[in-house]
Gaussian input, Z-matrix of N, CA and C with variables (Angstrom, degrees):
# hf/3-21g

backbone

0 1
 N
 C     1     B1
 C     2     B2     1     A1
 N     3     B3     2     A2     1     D1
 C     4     B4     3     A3     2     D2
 C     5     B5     4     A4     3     D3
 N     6     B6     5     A5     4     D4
 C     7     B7     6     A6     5     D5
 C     8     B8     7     A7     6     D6
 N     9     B9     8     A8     7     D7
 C    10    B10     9     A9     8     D8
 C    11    B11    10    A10     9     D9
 N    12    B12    11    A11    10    D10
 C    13    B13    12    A12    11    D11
 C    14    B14    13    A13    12    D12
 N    15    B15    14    A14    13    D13
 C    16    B16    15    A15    14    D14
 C    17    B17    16    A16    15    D15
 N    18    B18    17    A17    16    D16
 C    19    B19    18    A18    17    D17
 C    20    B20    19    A19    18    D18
 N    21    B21    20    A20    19    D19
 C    22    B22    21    A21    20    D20
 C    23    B23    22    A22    21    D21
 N    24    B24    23    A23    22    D22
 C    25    B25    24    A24    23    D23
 C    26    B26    25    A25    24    D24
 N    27    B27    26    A26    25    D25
 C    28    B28    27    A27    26    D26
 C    29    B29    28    A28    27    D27
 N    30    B30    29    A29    28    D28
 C    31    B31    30    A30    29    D29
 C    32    B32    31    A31    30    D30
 N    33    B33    32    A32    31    D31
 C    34    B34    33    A33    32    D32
 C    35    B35    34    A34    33    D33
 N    36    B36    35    A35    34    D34
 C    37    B37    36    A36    35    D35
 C    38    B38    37    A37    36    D36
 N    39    B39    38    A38    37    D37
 C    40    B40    39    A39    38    D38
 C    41    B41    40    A40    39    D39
 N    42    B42    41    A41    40    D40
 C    43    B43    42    A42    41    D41
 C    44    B44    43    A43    42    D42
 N    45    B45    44    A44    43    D43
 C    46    B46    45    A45    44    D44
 C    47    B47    46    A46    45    D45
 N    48    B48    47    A47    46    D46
 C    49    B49    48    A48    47    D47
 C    50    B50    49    A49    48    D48
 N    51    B51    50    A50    49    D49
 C    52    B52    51    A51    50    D50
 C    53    B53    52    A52    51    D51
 N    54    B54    53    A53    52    D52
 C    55    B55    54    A54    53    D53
 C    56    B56    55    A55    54    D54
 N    57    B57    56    A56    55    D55
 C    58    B58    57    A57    56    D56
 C    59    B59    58    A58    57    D57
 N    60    B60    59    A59    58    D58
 C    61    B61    60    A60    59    D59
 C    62    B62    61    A61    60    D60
 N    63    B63    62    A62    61    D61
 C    64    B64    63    A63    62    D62
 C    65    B65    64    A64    63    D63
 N    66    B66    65    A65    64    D64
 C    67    B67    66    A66    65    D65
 C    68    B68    67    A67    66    D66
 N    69    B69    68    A68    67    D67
 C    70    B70    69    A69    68    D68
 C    71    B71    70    A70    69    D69
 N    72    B72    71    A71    70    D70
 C    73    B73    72    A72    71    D71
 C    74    B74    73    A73    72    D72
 N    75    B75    74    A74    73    D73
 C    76    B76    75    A75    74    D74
 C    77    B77    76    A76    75    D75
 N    78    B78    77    A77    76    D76
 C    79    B79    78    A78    77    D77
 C    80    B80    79    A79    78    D78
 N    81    B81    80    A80    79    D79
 C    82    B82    81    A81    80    D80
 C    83    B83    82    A82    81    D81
 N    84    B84    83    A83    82    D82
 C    85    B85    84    A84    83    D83
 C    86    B86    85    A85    84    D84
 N    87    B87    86    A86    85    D85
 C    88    B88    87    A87    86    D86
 C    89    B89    88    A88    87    D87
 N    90    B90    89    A89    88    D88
 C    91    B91    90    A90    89    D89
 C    92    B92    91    A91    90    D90
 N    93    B93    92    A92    91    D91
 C    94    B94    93    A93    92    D92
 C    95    B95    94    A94    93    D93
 N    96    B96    95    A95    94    D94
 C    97    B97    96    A96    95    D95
 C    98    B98    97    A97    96    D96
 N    99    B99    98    A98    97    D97
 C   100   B100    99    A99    98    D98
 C   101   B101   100   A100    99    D99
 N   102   B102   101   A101   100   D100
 C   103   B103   102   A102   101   D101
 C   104   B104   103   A103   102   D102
 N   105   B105   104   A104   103   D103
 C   106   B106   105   A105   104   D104
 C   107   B107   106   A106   105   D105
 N   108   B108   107   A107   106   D106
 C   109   B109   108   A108   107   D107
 C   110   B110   109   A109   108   D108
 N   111   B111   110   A110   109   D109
 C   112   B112   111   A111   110   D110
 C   113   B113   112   A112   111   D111
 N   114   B114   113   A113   112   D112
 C   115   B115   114   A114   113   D113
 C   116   B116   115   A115   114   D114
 N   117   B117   116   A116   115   D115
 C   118   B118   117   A117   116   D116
 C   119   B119   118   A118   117   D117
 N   120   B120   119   A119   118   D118
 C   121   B121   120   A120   119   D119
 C   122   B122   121   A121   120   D120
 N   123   B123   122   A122   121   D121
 C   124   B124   123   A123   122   D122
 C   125   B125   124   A124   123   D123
 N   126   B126   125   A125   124   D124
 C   127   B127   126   A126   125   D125
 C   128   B128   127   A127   126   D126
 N   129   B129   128   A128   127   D127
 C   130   B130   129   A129   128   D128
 C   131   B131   130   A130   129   D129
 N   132   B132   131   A131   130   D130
 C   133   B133   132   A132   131   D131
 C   134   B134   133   A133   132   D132
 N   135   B135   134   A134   133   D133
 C   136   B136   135   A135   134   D134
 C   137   B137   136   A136   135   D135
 N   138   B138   137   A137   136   D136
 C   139   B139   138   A138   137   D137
 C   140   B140   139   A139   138   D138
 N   141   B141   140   A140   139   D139
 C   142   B142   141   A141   140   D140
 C   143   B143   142   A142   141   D141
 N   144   B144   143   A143   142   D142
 C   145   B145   144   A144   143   D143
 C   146   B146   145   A145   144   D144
 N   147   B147   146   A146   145   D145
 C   148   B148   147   A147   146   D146
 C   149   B149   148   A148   147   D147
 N   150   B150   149   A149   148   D148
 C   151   B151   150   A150   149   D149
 C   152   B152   151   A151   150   D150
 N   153   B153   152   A152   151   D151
 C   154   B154   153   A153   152   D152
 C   155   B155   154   A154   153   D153
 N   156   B156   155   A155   154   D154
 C   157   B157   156   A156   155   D155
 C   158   B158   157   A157   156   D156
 N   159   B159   158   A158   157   D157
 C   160   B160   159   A159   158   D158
 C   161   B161   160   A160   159   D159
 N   162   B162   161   A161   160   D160
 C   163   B163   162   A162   161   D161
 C   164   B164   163   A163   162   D162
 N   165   B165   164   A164   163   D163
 C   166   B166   165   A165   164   D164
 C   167   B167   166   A166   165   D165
 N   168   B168   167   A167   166   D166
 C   169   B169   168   A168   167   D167
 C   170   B170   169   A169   168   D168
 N   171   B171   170   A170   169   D169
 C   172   B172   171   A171   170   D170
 C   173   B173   172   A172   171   D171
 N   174   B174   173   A173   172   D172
 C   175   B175   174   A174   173   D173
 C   176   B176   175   A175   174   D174
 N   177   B177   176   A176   175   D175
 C   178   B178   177   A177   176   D176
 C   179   B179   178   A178   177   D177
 N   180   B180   179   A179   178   D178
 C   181   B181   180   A180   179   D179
 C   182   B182   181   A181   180   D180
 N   183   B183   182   A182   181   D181
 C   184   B184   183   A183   182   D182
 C   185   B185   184   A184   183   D183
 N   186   B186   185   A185   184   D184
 C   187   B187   186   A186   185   D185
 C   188   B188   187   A187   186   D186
 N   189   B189   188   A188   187   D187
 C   190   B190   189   A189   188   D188
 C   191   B191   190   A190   189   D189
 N   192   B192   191   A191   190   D190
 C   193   B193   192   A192   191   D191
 C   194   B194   193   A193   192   D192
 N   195   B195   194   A194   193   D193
 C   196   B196   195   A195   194   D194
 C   197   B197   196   A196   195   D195
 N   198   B198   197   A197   196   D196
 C   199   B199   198   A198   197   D197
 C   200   B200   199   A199   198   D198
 N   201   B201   200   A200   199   D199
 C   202   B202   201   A201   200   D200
 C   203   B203   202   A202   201   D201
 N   204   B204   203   A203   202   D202
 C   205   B205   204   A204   203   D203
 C   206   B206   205   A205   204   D204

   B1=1.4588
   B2=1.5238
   B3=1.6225
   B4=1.6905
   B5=1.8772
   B6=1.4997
   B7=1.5275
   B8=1.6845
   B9=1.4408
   B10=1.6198
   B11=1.4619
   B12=1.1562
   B13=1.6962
   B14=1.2916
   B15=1.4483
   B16=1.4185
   B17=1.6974
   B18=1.3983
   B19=1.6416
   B20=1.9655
   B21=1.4573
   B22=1.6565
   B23=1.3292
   B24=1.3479
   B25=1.9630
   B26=1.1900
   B27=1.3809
   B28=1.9451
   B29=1.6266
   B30=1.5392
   B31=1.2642
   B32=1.8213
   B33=1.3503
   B34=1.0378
   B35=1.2507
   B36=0.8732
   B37=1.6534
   B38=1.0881
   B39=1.2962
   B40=1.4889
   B41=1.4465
   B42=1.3126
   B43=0.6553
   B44=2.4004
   B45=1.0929
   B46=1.6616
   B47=1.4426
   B48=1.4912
   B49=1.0742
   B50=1.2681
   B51=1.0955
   B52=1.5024
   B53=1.5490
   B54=1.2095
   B55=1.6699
   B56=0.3942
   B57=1.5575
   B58=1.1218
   B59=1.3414
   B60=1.3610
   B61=1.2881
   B62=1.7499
   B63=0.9032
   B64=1.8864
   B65=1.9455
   B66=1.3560
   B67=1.5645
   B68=1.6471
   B69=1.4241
   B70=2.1425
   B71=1.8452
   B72=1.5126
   B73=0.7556
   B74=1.6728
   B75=0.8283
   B76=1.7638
   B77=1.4207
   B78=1.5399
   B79=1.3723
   B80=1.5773
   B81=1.5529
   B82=1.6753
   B83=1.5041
   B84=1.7506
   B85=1.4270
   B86=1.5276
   B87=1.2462
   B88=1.3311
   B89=1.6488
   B90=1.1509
   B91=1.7600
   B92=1.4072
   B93=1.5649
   B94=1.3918
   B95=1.3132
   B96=1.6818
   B97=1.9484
   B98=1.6096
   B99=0.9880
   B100=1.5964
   B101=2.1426
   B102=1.5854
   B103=1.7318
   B104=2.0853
   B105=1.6272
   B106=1.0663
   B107=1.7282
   B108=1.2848
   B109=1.6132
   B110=1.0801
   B111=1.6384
   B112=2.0462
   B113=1.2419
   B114=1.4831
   B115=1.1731
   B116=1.6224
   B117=0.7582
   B118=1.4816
   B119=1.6865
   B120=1.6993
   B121=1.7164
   B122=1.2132
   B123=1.5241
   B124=1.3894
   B125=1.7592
   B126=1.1521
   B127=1.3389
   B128=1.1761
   B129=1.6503
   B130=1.1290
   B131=1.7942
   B132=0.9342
   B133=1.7097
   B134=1.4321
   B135=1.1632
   B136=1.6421
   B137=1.4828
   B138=0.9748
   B139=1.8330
   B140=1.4057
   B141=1.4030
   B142=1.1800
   B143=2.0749
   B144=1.1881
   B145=1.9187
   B146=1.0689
   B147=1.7309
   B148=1.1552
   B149=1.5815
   B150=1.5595
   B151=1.4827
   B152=1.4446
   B153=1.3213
   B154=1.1309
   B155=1.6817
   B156=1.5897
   B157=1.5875
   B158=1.9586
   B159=1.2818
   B160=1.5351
   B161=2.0421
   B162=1.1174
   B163=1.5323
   B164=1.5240
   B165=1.4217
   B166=1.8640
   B167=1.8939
   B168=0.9787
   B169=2.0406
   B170=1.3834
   B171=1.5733
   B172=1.5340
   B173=1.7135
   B174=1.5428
   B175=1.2193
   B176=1.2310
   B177=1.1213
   B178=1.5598
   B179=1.5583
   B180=1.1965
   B181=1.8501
   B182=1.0949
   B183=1.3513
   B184=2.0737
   B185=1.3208
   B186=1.7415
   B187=1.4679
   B188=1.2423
   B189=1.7541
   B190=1.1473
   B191=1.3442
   B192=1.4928
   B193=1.5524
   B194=1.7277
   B195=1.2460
   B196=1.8915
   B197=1.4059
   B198=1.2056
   B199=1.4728
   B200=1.6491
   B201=1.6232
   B202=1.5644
   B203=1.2653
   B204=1.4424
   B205=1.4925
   B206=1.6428
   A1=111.12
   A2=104.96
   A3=89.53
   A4=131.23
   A5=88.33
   A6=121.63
   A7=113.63
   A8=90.27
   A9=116.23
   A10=90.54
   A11=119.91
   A12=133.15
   A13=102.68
   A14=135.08
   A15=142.81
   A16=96.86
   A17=102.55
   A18=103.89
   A19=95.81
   A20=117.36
   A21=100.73
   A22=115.43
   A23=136.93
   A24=139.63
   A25=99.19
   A26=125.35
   A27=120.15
   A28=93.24
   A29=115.28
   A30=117.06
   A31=90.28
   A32=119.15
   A33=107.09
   A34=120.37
   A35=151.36
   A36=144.41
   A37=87.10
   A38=156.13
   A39=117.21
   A40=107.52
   A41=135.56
   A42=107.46
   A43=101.23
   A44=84.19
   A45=109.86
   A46=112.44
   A47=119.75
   A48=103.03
   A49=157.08
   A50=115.80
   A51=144.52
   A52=110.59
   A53=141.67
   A54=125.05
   A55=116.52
   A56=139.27
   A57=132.15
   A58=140.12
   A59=124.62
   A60=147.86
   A61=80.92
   A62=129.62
   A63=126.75
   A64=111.28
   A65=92.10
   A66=115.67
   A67=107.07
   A68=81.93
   A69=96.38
   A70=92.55
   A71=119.19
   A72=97.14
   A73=147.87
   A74=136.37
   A75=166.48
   A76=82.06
   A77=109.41
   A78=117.88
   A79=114.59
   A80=95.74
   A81=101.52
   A82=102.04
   A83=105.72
   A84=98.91
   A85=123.45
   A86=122.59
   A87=124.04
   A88=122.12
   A89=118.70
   A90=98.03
   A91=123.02
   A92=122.50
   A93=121.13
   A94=91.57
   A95=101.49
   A96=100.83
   A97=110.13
   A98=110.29
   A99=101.27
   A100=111.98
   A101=99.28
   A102=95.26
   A103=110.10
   A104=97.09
   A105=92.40
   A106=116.09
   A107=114.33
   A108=112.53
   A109=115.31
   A110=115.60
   A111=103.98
   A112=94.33
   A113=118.96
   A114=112.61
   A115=100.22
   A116=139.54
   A117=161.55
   A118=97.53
   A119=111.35
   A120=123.75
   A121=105.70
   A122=119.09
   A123=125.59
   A124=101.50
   A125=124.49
   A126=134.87
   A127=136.71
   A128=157.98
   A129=156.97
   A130=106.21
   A131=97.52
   A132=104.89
   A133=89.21
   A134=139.24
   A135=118.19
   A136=94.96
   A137=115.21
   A138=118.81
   A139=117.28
   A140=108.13
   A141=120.51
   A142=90.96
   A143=104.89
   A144=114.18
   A145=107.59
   A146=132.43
   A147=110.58
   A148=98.10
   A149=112.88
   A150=128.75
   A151=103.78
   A152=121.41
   A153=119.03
   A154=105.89
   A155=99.40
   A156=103.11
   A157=82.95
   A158=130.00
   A159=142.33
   A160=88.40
   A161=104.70
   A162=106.03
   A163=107.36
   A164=103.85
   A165=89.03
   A166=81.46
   A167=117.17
   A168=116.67
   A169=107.51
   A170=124.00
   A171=120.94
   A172=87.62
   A173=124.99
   A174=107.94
   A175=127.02
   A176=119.56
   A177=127.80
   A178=109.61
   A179=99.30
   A180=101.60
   A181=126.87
   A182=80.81
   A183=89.74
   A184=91.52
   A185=94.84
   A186=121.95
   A187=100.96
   A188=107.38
   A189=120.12
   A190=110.06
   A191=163.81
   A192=149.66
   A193=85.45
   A194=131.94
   A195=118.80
   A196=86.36
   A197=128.34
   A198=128.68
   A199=114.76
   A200=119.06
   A201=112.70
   A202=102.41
   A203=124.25
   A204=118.32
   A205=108.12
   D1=-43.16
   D2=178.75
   D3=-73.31
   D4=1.17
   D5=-176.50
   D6=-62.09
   D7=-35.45
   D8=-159.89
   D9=-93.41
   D10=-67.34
   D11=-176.83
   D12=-41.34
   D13=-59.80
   D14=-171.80
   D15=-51.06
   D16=-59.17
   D17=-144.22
   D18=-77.46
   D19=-41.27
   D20=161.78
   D21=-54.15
   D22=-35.62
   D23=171.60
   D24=-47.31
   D25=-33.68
   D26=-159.32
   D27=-94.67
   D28=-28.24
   D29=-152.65
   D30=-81.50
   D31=-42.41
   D32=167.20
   D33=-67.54
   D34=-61.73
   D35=-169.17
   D36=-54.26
   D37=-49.07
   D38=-164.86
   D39=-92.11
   D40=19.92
   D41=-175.28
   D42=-113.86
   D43=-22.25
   D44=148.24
   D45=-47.18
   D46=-60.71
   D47=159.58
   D48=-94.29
   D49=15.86
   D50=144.19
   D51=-61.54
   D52=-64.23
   D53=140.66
   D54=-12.48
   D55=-91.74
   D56=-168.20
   D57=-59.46
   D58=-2.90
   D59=-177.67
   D60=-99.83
   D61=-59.13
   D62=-167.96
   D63=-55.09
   D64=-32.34
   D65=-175.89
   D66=-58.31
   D67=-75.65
   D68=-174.61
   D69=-41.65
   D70=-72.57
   D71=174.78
   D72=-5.44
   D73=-52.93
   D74=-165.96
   D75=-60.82
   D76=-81.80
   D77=-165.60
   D78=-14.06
   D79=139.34
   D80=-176.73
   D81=-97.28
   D82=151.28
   D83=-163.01
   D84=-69.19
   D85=163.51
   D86=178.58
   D87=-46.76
   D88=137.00
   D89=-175.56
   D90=89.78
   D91=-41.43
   D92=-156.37
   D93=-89.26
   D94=167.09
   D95=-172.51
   D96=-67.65
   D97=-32.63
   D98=-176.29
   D99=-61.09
   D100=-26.50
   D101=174.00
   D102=-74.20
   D103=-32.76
   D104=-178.93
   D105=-69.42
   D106=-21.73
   D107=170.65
   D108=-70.99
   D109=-14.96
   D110=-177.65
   D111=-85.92
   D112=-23.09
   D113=-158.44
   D114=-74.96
   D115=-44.38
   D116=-128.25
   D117=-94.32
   D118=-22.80
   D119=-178.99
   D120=-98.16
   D121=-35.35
   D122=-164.86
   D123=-68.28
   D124=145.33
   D125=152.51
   D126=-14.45
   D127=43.42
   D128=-138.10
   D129=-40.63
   D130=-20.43
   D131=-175.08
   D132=-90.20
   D133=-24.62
   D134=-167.44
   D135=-118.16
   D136=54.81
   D137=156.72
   D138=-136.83
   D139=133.88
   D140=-143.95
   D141=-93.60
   D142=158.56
   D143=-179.72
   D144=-40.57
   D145=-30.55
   D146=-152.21
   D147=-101.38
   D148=-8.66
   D149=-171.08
   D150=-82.09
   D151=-16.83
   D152=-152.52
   D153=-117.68
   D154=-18.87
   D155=-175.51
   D156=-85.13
   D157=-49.69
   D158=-169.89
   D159=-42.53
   D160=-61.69
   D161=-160.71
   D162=-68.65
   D163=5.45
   D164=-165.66
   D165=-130.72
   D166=-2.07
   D167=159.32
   D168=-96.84
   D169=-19.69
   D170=-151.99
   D171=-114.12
   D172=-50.67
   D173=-178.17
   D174=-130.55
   D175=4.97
   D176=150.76
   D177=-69.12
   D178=-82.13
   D179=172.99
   D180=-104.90
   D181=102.92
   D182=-176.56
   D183=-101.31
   D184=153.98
   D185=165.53
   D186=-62.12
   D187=144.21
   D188=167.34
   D189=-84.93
   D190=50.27
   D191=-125.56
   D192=-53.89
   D193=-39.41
   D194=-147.44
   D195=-91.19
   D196=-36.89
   D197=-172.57
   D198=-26.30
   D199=-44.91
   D200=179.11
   D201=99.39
   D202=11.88
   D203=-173.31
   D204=-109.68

């Protein structure tokens, strides 16, 4: 019996993590306008340094590519 119990416990966690591996996925990439629109809903208090330096290179100052710079 505890044979059975163990191996559905494993069957869930992996299968949890398989979601969650499908999930991250989704995520829109760093930088592109669609991250800068979640960003733009999300909480200014709940973004972390590295979200916040990304949102202020990705959509505050964007490269111009034609600009020549």
């Amino acid at each position: 019996m505890k044979h059975v119990i163990r191996t559905a416990y494993m069957g869930c966690i992996a299968l949890v993590t398989v979601v969650l591996i499908g999930l991250a996925g989704c995520a829109p990439k760093v930088g592109s306008e669609a991250w800068c629109k979640e960003m733009d809903k999300k909480a200014k208090g709940d973004w972390t340094a590295d979200e916040a330096g990304n949102y202020a290179k990705s959509c505050i100052f964007k490269s111009d590519s034609n600009s020549g710079n």
